[in-house]
N, C-alpha and C positions, 0 to 999 in steps of 0.2 A: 559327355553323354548326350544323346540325342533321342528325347522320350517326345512324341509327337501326338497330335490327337487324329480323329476320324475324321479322314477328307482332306487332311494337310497336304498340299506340295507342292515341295521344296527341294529347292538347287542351291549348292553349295560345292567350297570349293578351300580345303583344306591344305596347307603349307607346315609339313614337317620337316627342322632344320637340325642337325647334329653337327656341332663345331666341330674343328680335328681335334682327335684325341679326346672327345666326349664321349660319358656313357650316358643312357638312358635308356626306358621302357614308358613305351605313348599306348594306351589303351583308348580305345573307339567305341562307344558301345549305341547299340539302336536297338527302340522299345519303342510297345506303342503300335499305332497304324497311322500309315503314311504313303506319299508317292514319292520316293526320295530319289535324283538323279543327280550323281556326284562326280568330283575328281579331288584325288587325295593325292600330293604330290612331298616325295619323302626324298630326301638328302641326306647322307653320312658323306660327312667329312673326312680327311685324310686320317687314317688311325682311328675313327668313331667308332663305338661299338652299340647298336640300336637295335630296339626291340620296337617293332608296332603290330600292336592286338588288334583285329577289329572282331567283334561281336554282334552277332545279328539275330537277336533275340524277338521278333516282331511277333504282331498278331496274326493272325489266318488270313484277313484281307491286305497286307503291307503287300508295295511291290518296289523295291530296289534296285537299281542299277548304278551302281559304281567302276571307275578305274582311279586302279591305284598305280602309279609310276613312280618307281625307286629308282636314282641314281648311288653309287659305290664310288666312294672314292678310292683313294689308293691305302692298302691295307687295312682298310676299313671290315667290318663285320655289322650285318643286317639280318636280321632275323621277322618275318614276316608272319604273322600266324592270322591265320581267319577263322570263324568259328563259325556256323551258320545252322541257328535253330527253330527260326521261325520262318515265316511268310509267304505268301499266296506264291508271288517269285522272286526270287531272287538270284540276282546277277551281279558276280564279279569277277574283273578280270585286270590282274596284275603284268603290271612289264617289268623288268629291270635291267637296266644297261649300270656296267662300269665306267666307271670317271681313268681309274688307271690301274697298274698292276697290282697284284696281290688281294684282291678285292676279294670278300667270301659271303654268300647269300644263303639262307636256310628259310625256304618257304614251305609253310607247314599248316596244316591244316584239319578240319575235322565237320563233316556234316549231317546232319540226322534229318530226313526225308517222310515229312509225315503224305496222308492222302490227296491225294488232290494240288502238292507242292511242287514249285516246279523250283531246283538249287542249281544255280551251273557256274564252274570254276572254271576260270581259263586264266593261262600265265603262258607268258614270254619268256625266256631268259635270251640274252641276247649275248655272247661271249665276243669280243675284239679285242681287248688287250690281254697281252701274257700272265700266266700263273694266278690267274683268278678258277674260284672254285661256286657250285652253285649244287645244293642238293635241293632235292624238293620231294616232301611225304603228304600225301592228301586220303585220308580215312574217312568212309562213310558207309552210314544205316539207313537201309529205307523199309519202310511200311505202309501198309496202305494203300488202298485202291487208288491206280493213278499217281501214287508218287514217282516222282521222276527226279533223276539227279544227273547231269553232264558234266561231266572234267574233260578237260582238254591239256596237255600239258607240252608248250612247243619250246625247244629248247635250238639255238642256232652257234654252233660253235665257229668262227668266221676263219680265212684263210690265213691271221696274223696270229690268231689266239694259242699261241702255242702253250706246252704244260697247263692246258684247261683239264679240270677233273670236274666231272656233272655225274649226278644221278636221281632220276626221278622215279616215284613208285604212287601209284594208288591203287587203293582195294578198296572193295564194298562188298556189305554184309548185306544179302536180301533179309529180310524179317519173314514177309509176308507173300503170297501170293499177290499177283495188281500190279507189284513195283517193278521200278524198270532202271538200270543204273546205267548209262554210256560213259565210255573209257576208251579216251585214245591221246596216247601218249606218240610225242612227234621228236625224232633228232635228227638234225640235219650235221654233218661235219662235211668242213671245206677246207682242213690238214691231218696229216697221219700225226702229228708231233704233238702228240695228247699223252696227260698219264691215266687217262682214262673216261668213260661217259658212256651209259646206261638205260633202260630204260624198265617197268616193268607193268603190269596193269593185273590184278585179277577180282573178278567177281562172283562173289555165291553165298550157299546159304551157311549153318552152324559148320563149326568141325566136329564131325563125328565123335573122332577121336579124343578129342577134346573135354567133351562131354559125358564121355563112355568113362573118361580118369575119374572125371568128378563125382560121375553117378555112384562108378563102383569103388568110394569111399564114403556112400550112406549119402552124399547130396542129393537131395529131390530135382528132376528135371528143371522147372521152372526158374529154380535157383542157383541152376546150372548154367541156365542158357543167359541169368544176370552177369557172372561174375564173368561169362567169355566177353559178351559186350564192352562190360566195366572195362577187361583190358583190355580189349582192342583198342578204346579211346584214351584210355588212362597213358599211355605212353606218349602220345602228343602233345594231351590238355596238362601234366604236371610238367614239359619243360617251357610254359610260358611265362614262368616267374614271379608271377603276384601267387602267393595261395591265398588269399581268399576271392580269388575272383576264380582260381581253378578249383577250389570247392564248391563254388557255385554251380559252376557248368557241370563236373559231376552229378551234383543233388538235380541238375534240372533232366541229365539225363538219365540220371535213375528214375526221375518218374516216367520219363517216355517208354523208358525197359517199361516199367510196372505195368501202364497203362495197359501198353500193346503184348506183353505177355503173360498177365492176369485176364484179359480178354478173350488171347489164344484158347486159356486151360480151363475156361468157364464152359464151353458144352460137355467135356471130359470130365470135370467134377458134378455136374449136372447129372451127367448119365449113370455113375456112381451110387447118385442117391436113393 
């Protein structure tokens, strides 16, 4: 854990190692306000199977810039998740190359975009050797005047990478008027001898539809418009394997729901009175 004070910064430079045929889960977590500019360097070994969290929970003022580079070894399994809930801005941007075949990556993710925030996700997949696989889901909320969120997500399938299977997807839920979400997903393939690779991107506001089931079983709107959020993020943040760190980010994003849509329904309850 990295809990910093006002005006701290700091460079660093992180070394995460998986022997072959080890498992583990590395969680990362950042608190606090800081000027942090990093490099996180992650190895799985031949047949490893590794989980690394990072979490970025900062103040209003925190500004972060990280890259994280994963290497895969040969049937190895890596799973990648980032979480991003606070700070003025913040930037990260993950690569991954493979070491050898059968290699399989799941990078995933989830970010929530208050006013005035600037979140941007950028990731590499870099595919050269055969029958390695790489999916990648990146979910975000924003609100707020001036929030802003960027994903980028470039994925390079190479002329040798035969039987590569990729798929990338992100979506965002506007909240608010103000916010502003960019999504641009990149594939490049340089052979036909794929069992497949994807891409998709969408963003907007509630599901109508969604909301319309809920209401018309007696749920009140506002309560309505929690439990869509809940799952939107809910399907990310429970496959990171600690629960008590994924009950955390729940409870932290249910107050952000509350915040911003107890807010919303204050001049409508107002007008009522």
């Amino acid at each position: 854990m990295l809990t910093a004070s006002d005006e701290a910064r700091i460079n660093r430079h992180v070394l995460i190692e998986a022997g072959h045929h080890s498992k583990a889960i590395v969680a990362l977590t950042h608190e606090g306000s800081a000027r942090l500019t990093g490099n996180v360097e992650i190895s799985a070994g031949d047949g490893a199977d590794l989980t690394v969290v990072t979490i970025q929970e900062w103040d209003d003022e925190a500004v972060q810039l990280d890259q994280h580079d994963i290497l895969v070894g040969r049937d190895a399994r890596v799973r990648h998740i980032a979480i991003t809930l606070g700070g003025k801005v913040v930037r990260l941007s993950t690569n991954v190359r493979y070491a050898g075949p059968g290699g399989s990556v799941e990078c995933l993710g989830v970010y929530f975009t208050d006013a005035g925030q600037h979140q941007e996700h950028r990731l590499f997949v870099d595919h050269e050797p055969v029958h390695c696989t790489s999916n990648v889901e990146y979910r975000g909320a924003l609100q707020g005047d001036g929030a802003h969120s960027v994903w980028v997500g470039d994925v390079l399938i190479r002329a040798a990478a035969h039987a590569t299977d990729t798929y990338e997807l992100n979506r965002n839920l506007v909240l608010t008027d103000g916010a502003r979400a960019d999504s641009v997903p990149n594939l490049e393939i340089e052979t036909g001898e794929i069992v497949g690779a994807g891409h998709a991107s969408a963003t907007g506001r509630f599901d109508d539809e969604q909301l319309f089931y809920l209401q018309a079983r007696g749920i009140p709107e506002h309560e309505a418009r929690r439990l869509v959020v809940h799952g939107f993020f809910a399907g990310i943040i429970n496959r990171i394997g600690l629960p008590g760190t994924q009950a955390h980010l729940m409870a932290r994003i249910e107050k952000e729901l509350a915040d911003s849509i107890d807010s919303a329904f204050e001049p409508a309850a107002a007008a009522t009175r």
